[in-house]
Backbone as a printed PyTorch tensor [residue, N CA C, xyz], in Angstrom:
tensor([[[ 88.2590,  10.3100, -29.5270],
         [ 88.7240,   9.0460, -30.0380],
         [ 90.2440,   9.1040, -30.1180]],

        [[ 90.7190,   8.0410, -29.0360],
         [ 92.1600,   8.1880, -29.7830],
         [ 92.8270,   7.7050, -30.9020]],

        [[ 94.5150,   7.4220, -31.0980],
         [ 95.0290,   7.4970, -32.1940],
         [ 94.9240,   5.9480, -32.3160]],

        [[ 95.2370,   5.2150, -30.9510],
         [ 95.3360,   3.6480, -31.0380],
         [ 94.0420,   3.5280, -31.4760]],

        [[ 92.5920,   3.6460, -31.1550],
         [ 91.5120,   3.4740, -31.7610],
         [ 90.8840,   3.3090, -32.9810]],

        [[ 91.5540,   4.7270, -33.3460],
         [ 91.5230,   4.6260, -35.2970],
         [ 92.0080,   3.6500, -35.7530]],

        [[ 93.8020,   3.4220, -35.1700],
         [ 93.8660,   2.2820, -35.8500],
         [ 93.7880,   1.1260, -35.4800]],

        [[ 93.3370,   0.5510, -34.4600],
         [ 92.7990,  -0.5630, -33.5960],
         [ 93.8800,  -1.7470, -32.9190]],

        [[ 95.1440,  -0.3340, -33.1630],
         [ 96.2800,  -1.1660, -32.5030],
         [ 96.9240,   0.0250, -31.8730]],

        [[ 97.7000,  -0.6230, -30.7470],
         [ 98.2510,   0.6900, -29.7110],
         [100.2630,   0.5280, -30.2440]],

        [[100.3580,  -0.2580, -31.6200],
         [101.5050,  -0.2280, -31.6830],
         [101.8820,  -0.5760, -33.0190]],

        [[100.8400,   0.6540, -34.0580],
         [101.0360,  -0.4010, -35.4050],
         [102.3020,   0.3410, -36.1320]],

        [[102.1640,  -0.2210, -37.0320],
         [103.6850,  -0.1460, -38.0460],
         [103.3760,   1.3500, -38.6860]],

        [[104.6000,   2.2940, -39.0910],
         [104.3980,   2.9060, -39.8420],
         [103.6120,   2.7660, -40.9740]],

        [[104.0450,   2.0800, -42.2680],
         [102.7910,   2.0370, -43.1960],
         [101.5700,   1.6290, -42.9350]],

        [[101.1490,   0.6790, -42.1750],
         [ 99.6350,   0.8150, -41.2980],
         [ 98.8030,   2.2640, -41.1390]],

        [[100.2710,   3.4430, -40.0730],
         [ 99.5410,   4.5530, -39.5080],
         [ 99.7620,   5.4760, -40.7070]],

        [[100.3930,   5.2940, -41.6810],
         [ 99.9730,   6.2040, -42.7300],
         [ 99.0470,   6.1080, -43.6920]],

        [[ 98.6900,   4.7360, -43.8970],
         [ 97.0460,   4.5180, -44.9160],
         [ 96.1980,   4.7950, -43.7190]],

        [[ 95.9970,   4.7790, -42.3340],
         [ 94.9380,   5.3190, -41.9530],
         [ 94.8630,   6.2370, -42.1790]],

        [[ 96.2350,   7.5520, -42.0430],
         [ 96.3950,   8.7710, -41.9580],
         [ 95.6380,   9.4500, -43.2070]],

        [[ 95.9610,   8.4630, -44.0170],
         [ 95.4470,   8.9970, -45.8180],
         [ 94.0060,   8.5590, -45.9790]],

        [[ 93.6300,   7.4310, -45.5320],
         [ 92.2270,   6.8810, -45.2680],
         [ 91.1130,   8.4710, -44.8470]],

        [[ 91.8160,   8.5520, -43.1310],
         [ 91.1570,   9.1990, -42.4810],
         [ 90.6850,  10.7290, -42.6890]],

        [[ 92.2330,  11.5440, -44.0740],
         [ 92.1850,  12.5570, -44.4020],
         [ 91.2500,  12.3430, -45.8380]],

        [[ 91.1950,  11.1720, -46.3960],
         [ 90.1440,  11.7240, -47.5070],
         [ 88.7540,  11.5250, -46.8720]],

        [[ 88.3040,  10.8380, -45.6150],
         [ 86.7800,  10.9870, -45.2030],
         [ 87.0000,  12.2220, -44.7250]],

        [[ 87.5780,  13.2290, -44.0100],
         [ 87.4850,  14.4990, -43.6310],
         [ 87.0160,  15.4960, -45.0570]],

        [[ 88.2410,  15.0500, -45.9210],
         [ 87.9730,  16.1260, -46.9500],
         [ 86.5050,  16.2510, -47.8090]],

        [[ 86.2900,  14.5990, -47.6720],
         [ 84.8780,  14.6720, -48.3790],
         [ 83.7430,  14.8210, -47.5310]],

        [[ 84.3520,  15.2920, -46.3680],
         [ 82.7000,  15.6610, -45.4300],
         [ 82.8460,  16.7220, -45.4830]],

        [[ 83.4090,  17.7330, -45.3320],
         [ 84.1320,  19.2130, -46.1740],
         [ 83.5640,  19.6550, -47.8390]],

        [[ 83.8040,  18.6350, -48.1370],
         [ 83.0710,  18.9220, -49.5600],
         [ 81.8070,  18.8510, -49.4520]],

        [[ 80.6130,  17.8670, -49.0100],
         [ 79.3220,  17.4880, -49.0750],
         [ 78.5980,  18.7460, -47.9900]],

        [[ 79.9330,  19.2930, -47.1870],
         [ 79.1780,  20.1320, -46.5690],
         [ 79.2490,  22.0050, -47.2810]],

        [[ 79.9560,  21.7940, -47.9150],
         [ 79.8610,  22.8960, -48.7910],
         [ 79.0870,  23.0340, -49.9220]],

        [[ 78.5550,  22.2030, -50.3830],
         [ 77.4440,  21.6010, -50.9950],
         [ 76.1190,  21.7550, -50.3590]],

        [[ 76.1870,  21.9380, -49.0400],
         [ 75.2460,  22.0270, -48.6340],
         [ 74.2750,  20.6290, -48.5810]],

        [[ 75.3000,  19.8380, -47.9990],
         [ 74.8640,  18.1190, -47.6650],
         [ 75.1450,  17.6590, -46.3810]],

        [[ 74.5370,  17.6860, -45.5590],
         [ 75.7690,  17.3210, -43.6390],
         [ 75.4150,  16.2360, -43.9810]],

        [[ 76.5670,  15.5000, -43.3410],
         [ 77.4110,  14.2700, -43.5090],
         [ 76.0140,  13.4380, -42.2520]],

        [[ 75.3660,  12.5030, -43.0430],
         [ 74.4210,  11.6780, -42.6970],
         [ 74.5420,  10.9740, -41.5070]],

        [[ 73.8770,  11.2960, -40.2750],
         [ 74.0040,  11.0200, -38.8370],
         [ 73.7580,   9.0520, -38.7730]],

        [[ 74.5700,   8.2940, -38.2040],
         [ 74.0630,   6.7010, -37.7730],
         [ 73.3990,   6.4040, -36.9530]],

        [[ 72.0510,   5.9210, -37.4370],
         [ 71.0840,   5.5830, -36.3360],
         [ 71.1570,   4.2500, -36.3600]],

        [[ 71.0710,   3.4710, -34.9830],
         [ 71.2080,   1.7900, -35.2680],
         [ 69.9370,   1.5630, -35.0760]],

        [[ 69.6880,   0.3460, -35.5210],
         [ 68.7190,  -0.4390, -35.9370],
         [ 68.0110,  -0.2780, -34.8740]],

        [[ 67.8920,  -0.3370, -33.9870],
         [ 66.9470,  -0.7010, -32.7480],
         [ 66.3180,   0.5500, -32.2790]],

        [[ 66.8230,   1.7290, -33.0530],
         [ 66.1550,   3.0680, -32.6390],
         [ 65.6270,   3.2490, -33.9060]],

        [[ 65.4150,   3.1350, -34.6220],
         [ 64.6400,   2.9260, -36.0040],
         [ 63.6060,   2.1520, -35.9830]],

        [[ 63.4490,   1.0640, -35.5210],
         [ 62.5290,   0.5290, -35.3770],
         [ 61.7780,   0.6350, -34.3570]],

        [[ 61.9000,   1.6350, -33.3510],
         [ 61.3120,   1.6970, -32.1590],
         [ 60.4230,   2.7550, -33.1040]],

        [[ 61.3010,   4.3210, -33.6250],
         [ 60.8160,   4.7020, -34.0920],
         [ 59.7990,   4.8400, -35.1540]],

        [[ 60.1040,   3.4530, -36.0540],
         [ 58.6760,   3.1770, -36.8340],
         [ 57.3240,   2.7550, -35.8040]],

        [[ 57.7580,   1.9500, -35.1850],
         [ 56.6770,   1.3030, -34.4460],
         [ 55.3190,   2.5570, -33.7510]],

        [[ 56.2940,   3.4550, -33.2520],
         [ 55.8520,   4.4870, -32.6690],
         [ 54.6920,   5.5970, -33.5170]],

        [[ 55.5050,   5.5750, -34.8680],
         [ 55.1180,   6.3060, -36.2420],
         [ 53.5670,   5.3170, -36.5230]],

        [[ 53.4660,   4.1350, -36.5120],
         [ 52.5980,   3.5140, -36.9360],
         [ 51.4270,   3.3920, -35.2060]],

        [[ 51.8630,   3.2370, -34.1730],
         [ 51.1100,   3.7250, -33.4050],
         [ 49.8590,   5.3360, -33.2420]],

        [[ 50.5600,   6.1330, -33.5400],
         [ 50.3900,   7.2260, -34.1150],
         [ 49.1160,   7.4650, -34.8680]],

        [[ 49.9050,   6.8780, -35.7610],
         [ 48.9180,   6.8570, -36.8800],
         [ 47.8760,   5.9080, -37.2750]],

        [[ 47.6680,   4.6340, -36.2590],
         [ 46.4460,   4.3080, -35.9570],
         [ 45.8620,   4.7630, -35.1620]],

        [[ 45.9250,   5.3650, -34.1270],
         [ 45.7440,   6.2080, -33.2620],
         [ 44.2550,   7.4300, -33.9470]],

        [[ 45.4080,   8.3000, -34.6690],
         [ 44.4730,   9.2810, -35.6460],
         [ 44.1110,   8.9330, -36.7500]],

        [[ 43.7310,   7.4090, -36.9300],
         [ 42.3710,   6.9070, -37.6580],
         [ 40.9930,   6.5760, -37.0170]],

        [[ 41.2880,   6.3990, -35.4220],
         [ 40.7810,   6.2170, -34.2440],
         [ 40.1950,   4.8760, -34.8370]],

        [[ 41.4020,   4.1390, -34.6550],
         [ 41.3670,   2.6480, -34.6630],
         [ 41.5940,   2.1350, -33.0510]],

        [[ 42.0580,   2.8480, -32.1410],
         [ 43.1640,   2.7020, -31.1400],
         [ 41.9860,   3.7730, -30.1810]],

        [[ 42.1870,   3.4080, -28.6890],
         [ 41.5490,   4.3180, -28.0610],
         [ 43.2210,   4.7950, -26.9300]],

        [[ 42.7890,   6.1000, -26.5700],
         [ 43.9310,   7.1350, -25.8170],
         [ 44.8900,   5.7700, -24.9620]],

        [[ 44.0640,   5.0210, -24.3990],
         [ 44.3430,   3.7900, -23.1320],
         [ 45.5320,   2.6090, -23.8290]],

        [[ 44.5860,   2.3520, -25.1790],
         [ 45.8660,   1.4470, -25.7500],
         [ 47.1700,   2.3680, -26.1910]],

        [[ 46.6190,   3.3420, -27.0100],
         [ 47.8050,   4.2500, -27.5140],
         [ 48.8950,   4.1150, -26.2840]],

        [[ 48.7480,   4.5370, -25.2510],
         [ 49.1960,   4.2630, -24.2780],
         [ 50.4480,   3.2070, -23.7740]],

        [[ 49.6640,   2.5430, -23.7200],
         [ 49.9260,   1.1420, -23.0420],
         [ 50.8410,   0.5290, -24.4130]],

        [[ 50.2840,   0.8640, -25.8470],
         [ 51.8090,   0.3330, -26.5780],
         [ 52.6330,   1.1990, -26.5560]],

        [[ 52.7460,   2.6620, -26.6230],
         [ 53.9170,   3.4490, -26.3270],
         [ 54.4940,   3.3920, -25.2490]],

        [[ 53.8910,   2.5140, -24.2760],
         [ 54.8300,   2.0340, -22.7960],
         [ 55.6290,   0.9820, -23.4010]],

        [[ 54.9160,  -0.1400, -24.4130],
         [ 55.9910,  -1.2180, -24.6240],
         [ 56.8890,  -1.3470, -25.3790]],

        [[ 56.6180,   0.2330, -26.3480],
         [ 57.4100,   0.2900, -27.5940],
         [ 58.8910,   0.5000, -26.4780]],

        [[ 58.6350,   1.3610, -25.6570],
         [ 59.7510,   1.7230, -25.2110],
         [ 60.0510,   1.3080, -23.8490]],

        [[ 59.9990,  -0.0130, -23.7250],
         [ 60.7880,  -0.8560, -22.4420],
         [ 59.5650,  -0.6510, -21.3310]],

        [[ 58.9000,   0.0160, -21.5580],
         [ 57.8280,  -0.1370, -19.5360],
         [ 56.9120,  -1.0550, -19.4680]],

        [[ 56.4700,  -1.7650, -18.6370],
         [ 55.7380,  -3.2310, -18.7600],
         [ 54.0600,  -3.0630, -18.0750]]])
C-alpha cells in the first residue's frame, strides 16, 4: 500500500500527513498490544463470503439430518457457489 493511498491524496498538506502518521502509528501499536495479549488482530471477511459460507453451513447440516439426498446436496453447493 502506498503512502498516497493511506492518505487518499498524492499531494496532501503536511498536517493532513501527520494525523495520518499518528492515526496510523496508534492502529500499529494497538495491534502490537492485542497481539501480545495473545489476541491477532481480527481478519475482514465481506459480506458475500459470509453468507456463502452460512448457506453452505446450513446445507451441511441438512444434509446430516438426511433431509437432503447426496444429488441435491450437490446441486445446491453448485449454486451456493456460482455453477448453474
Amino acid at each position: 500500500m502506498g503512502f498516497s493511498t493511506v492518505l487518499g491524496t498524492s499531494q496532501p498538506s503536511f498536517w493532513r500527513a501527520l494525523e495520518h502518521l499518528r492515526m496510523d502509528h496508534a492502529n500499529v501499536k494497538a495491534a502490537i498490544l492485542l497481539s501480545f495479549r495473545g489476541q491477532p488482530p481480527a481478519k475482514r471477511v465481506k459480506t458475500a463470503t459470509k453468507q456463502v459460507q452460512e448457506r453452505l453451513v446450513n446445507l451441511c447440516t441438512v444434509y446430516h439430518k438426511e433431509e437432503k439426498t447426496i444429488t441435491q446436496l450437490l446441486t445446491g453447493i453448485g449454486h451456493c457457489i456460482g455453477w448453474k
